[in-house]
C-alpha positions as CSV (number, residue, x, y, z in Angstrom):
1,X,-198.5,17.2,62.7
2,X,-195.6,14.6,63.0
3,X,-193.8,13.2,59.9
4,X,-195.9,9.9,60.3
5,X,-199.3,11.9,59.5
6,X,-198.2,13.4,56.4
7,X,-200.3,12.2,53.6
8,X,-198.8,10.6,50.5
9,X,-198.7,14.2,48.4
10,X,-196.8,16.0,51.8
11,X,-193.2,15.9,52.9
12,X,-191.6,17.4,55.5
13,X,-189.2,19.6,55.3
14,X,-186.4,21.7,57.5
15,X,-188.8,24.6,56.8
16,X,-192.3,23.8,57.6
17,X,-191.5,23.1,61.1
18,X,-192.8,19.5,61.1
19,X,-189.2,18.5,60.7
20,X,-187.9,19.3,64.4
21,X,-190.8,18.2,66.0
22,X,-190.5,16.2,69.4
23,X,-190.2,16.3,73.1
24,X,-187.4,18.3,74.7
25,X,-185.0,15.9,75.9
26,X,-183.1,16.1,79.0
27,X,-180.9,14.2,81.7
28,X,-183.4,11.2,83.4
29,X,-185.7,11.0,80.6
30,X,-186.1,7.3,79.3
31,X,-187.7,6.0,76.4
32,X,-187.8,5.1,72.2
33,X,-187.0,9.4,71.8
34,X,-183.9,9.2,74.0
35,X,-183.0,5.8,71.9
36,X,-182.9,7.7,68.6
37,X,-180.9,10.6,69.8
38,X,-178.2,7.9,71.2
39,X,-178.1,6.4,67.7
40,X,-177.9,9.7,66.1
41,X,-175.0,10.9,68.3
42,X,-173.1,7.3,67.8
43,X,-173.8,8.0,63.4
44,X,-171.4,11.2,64.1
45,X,-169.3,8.9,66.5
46,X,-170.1,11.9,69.5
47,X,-171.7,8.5,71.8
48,X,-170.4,4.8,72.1
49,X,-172.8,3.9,74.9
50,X,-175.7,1.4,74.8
51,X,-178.7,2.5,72.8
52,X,-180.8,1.8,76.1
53,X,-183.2,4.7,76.1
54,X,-181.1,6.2,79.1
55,X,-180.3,9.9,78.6
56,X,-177.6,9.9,81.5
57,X,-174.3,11.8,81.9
58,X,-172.4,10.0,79.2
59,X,-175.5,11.7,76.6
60,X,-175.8,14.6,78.1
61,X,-172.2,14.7,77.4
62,X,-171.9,13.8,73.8
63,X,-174.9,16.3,73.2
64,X,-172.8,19.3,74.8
65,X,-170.2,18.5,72.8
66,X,-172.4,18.7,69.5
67,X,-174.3,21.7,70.4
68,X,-170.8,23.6,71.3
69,X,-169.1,22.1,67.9
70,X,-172.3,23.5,65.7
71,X,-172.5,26.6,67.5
72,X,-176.3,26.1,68.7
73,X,-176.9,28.6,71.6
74,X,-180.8,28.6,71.8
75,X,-181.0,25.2,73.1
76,X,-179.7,25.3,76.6
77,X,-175.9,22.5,76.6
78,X,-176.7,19.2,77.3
79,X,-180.8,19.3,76.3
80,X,-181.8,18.3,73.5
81,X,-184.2,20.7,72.2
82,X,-185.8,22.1,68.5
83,X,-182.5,24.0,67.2
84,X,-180.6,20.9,68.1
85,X,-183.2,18.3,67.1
86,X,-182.8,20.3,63.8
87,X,-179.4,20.2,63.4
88,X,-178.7,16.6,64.2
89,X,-181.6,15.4,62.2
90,X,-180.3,17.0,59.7
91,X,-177.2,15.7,58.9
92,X,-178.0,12.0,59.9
93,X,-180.1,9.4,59.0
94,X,-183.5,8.0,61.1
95,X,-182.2,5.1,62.7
């Protein structure tokens, strides 16, 4: 169940694992999910790239660099998957 089904009486939270749902993200995926992790990374200054929907090298990049300074070690570096999805939604706002 995502966030946008919740009725008016539910919220999501870290625990329930609604939170941290989404598509594992990884180098040459395109598209609106990729676009939110780019403006998430640039809200902790980690990405200064377009928000194009691109996940290339310079994302890839900026993700590795979150995942190794958080200490997440059950998403493989440089994909974006639930432990880091977690994390990063976490401590920024939905663009």
């Amino acid at each position: 169940m995502s966030a946008a089904t919740l009725t008016a009486t539910e919220t999501a939270s870290p625990d329930d694992g609604r939170y941290a749902d989404g598509p594992v993200l990884r180098r040459g995926d395109r598209g609106p999910e990729v676009v939110e992790l780019q403006l998430r990374l640039r809200q902790l200054y980690l990405y200064n790239g377009d928000a194009n929907g691109n996940f290339n090298g310079q994302v890839e990049d900026a993700l590795r660099n979150y995942q190794w300074a958080r200490g997440v070690r059950s998403d493989e570096l440089g994909v974006y998957g639930p432990e880091t999805r977690r994390m990063l939604e976490s401590e920024t706002r939905e663009p």
